[in-house]
NUMARGU-19085 format. One record per residue (C-alpha): residue in one letter; x, y, z; residue number from 0. Coordinates in Angstrom, 3 decimals, padded with zeros to 6 digits. Layout:
N
a  X  Y  Z  NUM
...
***
This chain:
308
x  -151.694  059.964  -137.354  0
x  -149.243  057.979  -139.581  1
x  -148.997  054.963  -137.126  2
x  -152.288  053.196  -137.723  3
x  -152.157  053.559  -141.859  4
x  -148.636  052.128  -141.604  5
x  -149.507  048.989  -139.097  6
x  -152.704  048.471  -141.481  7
x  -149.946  047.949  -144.315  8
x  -147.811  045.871  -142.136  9
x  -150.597  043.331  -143.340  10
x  -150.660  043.676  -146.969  11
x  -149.425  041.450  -149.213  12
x  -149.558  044.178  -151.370  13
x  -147.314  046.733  -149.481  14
x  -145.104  044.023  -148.806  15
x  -144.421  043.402  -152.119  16
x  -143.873  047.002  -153.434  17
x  -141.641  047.717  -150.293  18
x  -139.752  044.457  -150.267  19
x  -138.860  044.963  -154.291  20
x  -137.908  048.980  -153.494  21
x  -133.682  049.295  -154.181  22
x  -133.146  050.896  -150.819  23
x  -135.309  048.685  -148.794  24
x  -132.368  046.361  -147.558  25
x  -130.661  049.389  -147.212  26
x  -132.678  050.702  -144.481  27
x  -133.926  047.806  -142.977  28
x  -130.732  046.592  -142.142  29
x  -130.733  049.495  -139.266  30
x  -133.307  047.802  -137.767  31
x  -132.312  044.087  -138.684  32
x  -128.445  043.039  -138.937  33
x  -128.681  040.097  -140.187  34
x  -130.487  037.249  -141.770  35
x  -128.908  033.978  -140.364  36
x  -126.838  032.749  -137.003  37
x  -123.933  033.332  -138.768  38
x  -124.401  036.752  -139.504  39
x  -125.777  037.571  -135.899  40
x  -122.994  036.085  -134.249  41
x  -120.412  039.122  -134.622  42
x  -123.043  041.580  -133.552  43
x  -123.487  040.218  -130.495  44
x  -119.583  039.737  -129.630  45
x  -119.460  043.439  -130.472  46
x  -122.134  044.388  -128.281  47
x  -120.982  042.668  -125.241  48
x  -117.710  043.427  -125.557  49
x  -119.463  046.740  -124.962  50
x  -120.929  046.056  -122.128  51
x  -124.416  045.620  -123.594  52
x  -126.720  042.602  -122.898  53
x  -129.087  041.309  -125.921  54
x  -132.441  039.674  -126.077  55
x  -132.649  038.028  -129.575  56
x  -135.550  037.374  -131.860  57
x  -135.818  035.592  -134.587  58
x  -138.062  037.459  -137.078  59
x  -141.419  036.049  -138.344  60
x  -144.598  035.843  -137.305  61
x  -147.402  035.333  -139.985  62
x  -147.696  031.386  -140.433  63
x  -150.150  028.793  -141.643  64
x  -148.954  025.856  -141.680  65
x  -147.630  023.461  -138.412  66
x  -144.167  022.497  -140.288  67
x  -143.737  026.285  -139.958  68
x  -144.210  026.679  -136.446  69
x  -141.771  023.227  -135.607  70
x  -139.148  025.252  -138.033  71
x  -139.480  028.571  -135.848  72
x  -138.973  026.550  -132.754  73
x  -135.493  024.628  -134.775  74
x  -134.204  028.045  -135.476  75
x  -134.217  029.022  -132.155  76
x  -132.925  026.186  -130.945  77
x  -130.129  026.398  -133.594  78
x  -129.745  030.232  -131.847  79
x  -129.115  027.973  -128.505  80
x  -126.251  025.859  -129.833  81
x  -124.501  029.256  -130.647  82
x  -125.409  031.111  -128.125  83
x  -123.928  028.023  -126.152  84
x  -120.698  028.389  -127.869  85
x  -120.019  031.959  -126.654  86
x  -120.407  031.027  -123.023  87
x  -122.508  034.111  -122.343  88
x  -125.063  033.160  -120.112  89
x  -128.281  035.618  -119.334  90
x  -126.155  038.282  -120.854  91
x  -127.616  037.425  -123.948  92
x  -131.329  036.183  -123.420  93
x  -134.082  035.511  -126.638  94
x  -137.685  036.663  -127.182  95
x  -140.334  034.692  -129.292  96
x  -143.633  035.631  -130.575  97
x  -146.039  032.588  -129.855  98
x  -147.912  033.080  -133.244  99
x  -144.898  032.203  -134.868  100
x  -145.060  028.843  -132.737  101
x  -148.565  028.369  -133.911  102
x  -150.672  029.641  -131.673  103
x  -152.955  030.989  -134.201  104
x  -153.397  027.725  -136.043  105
x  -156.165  025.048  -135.009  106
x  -155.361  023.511  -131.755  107
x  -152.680  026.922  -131.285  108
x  -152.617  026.993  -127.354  109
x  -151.397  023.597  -127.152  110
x  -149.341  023.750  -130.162  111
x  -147.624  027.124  -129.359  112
x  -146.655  025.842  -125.682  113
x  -145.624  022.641  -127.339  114
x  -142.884  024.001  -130.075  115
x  -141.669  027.045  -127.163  116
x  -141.544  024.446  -124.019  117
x  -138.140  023.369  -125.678  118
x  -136.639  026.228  -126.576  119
x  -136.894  027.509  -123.129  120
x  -135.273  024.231  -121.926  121
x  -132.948  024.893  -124.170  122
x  -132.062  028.366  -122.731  123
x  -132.061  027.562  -119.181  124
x  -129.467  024.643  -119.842  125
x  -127.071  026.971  -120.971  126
x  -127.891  029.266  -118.140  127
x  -130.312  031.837  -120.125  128
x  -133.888  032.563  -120.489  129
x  -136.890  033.416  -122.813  130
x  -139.121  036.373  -122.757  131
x  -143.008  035.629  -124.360  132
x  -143.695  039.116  -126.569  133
x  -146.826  040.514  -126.071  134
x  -148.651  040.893  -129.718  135
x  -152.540  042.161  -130.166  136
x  -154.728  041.908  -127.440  137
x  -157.039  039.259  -128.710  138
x  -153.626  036.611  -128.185  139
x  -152.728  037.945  -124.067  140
x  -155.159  035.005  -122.253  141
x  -153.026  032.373  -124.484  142
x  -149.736  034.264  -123.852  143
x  -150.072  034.629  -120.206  144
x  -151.297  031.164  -120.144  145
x  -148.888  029.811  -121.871  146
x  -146.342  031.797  -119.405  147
x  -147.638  030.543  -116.107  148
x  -147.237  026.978  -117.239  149
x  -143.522  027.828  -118.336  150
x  -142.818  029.353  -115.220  151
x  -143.685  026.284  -113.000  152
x  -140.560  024.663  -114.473  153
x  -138.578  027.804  -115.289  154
x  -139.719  030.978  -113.432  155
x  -137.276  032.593  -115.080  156
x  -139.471  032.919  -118.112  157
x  -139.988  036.576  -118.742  158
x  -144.023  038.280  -120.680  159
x  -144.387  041.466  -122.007  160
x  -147.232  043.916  -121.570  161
x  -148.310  047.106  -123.448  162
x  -149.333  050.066  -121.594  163
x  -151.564  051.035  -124.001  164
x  -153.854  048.205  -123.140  165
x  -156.856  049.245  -120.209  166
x  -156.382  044.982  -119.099  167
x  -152.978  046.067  -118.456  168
x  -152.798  047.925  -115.012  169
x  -154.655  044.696  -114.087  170
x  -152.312  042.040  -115.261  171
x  -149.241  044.096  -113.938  172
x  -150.404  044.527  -110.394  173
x  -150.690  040.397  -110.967  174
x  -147.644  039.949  -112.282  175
x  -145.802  042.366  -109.978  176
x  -146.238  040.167  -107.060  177
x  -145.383  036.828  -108.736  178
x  -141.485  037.179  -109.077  179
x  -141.831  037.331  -112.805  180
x  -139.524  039.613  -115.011  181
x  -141.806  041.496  -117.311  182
x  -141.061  043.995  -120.025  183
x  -143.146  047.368  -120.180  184
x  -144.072  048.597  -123.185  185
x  -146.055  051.244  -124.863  186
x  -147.865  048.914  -127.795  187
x  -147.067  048.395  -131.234  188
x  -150.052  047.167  -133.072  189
x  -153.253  048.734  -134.448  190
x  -155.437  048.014  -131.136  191
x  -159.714  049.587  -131.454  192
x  -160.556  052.397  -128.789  193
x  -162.628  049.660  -127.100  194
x  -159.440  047.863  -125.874  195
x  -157.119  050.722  -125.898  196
x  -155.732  054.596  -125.409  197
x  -155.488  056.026  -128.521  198
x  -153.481  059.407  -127.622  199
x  -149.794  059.334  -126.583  200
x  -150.100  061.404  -123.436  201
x  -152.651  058.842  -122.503  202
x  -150.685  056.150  -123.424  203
x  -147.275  057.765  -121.428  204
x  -149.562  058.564  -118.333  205
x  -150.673  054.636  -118.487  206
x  -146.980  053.720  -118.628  207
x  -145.994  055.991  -115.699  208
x  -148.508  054.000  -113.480  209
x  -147.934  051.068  -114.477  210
x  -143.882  051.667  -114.102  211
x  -144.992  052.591  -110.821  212
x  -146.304  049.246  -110.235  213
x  -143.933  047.054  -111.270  214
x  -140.778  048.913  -109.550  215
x  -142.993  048.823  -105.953  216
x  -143.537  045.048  -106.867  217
x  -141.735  042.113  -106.176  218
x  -140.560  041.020  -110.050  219
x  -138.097  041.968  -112.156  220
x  -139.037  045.134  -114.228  221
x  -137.530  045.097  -117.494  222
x  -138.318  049.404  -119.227  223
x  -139.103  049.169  -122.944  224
x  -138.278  052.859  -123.857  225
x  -136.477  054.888  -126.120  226
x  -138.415  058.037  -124.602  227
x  -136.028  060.374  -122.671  228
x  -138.830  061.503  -120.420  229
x  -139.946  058.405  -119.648  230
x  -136.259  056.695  -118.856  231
x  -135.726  059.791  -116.444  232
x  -138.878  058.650  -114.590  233
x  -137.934  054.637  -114.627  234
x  -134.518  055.693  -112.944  235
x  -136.438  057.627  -110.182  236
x  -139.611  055.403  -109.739  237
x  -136.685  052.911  -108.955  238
x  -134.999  055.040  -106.738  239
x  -138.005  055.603  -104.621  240
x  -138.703  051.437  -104.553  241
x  -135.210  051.383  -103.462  242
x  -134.130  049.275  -106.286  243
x  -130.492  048.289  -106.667  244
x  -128.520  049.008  -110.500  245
x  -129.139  045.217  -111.192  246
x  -132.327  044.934  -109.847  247
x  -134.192  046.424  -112.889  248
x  -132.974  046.987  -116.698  249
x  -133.296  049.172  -120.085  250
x  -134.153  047.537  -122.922  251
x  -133.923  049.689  -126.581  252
x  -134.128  048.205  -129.945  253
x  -131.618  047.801  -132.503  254
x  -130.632  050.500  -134.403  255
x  -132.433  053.217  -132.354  256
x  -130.657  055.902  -130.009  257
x  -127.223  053.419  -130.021  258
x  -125.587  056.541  -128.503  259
x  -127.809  055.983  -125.114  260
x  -127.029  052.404  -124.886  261
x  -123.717  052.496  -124.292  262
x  -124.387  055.986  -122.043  263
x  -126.914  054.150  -119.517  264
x  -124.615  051.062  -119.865  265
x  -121.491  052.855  -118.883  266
x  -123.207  055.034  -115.619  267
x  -124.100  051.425  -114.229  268
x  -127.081  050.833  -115.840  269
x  -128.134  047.128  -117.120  270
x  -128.940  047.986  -121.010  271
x  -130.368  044.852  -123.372  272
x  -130.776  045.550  -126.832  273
x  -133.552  043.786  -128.164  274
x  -132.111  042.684  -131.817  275
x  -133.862  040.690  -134.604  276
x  -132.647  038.878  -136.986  277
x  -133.956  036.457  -140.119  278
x  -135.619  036.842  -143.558  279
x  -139.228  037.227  -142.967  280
x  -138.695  040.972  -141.505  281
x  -141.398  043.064  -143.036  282
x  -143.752  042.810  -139.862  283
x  -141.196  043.673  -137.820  284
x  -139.730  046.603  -140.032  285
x  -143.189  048.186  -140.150  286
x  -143.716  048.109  -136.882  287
x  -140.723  050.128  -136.175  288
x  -141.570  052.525  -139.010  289
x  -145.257  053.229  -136.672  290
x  -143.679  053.523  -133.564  291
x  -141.674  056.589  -134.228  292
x  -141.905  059.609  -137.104  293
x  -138.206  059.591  -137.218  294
x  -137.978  056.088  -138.437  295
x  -140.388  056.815  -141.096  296
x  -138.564  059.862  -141.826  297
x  -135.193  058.124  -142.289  298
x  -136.791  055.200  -144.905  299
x  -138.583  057.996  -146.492  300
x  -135.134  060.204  -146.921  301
x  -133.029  057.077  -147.911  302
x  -135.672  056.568  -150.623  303
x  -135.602  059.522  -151.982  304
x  -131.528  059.990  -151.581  305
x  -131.450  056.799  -153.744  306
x  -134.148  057.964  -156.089  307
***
């Protein structure tokens, strides 16, 4: 019941302002978010390949209104290549952008968004990586997936996301299934109306079952967004009935949450990304990782109160 009253406060100013000023904030979020620059990120990601891990990297922010902000979001991640190139990992280490921090909100946002991402995604494939589109609320998916197919006819390497939470999404997986694509799965992390949506987690985790489904029996690249036990159980055996090979699928778990069964599904075989953010303008992002799960909200509120 908690999750919609927190994702409405991921958009007020207000809220950001009285959690951004709380003592412990930077405590907490820096579970969640390691870092606020290249140079921070840079040893986290040694550390967790050196691990065996592989990474998918955002750079954090999403809110903008203004074009010069959009052309700096697509610099920063560019700036993310030219280190990234330095480490010589390759797809190991992959990035995700959200396309309203490219502009596509803005007037003339389609055009602008694919504009300030096209290079970035050049970027990646020249040092021998790739870019995943995140999904965001449901009124943005015909840009998104727009914007993806015209990536993909130059890179078809470019990875979407979709939310199983979504009724449009069965739809859009059985297209994406048989397109080659590599998509990410999963549940939904904004505040969506019952006209576009589930609204009750078994409905949601029965939605992500059959879409699973889908996308393992398809011919793409299935990338599980999960922390659920349950549901990783069922991934590994929906793939064993497709006949899927260890490297022809992957885990993918955020920063910060369930670290223990990274390295576990890592070490039996498994290919494990961890999807981790980094930058300054993190509040969106933290809040949305407060709503997905009670026990992140329980830990902020307990490390509040601990530092009273």
């Amino acid at each position: 019941m908690l999750g919609p009253v927190i994702l409405a406060a991921s958009r007020s100013d207000r809220m950001r302002r009285l959690i951004s000023a709380a003592p412990v904030t930077k405590q907490v979020v820096d579970r969640f978010i390691p870092g606020e620059t290249v140079d921070d990120i840079v040893p986290i990601v040694e550390r967790l390949t050196a691990g065996g891990l592989e990474l998918t990297m955002d750079v954090v922010g999403e809110d903008i209104t203004r074009p010069e902000q959009a052309a700096a979001a697509r610099d920063a991640y560019l700036a993310l290549v030219d280190r990234l190139a330095e480490l010589e990992l390759g797809e190991r280490v992959e990035m995700s952008v959200k396309l309203s921090m490219f502009g596509q909100a803005l007037d003339g946002g389609h055009e602008l968004a694919l504009a300030n991402v096209r290079p970035v995604v050049e970027a990646a494939a020249a040092i021998g990586t790739t870019v995943t589109l995140d999904a965001e609320d449901h009124t943005t998916l015909d840009s998104m997936f727009a914007i993806h197919e015209e990536l993909r006819k130059d890179f078809p390497q470019t990875g979407c996301v979709i939310q199983a939470y979504l009724f449009r999404t069965e739809a859009d997986a059985r297209r994406l299934a048989a397109s080659g694509s590599r998509v990410r799965l999963v549940k939904g992390a904004y505040k969506e109306p019952a006209e576009v949506a589930y609204q009750q987690k078994h409905e949601i985790d029965k939605a992500y079952v059959r879409i699973l489904r889908t996308l393992m029996e398809g011919e793409g690249y299935p990338m599980i967004g999960s922390h659920d036990p349950r549901l990783i159980s069922i991934a590994q055996e929906l793939a064993r009935k497709a006949g899927r090979k260890l490297d022809e699928y992957e885990f993918q778990m955020l920063y910060g949450i369930r670290g223990d069964e990274h390295l576990r599904l890592a070490a039996e075989g498994h290919r494990m990304r961890v999807y981790t953010a980094y930058g300054t303008d993190w509040y969106g992002y933290f809040m949305r990782r407060l709503a997905e799960k009670p026990a992140n909200l329980r830990f902020f509120v307990r490390s509040m109160i601990s530092k009273g």
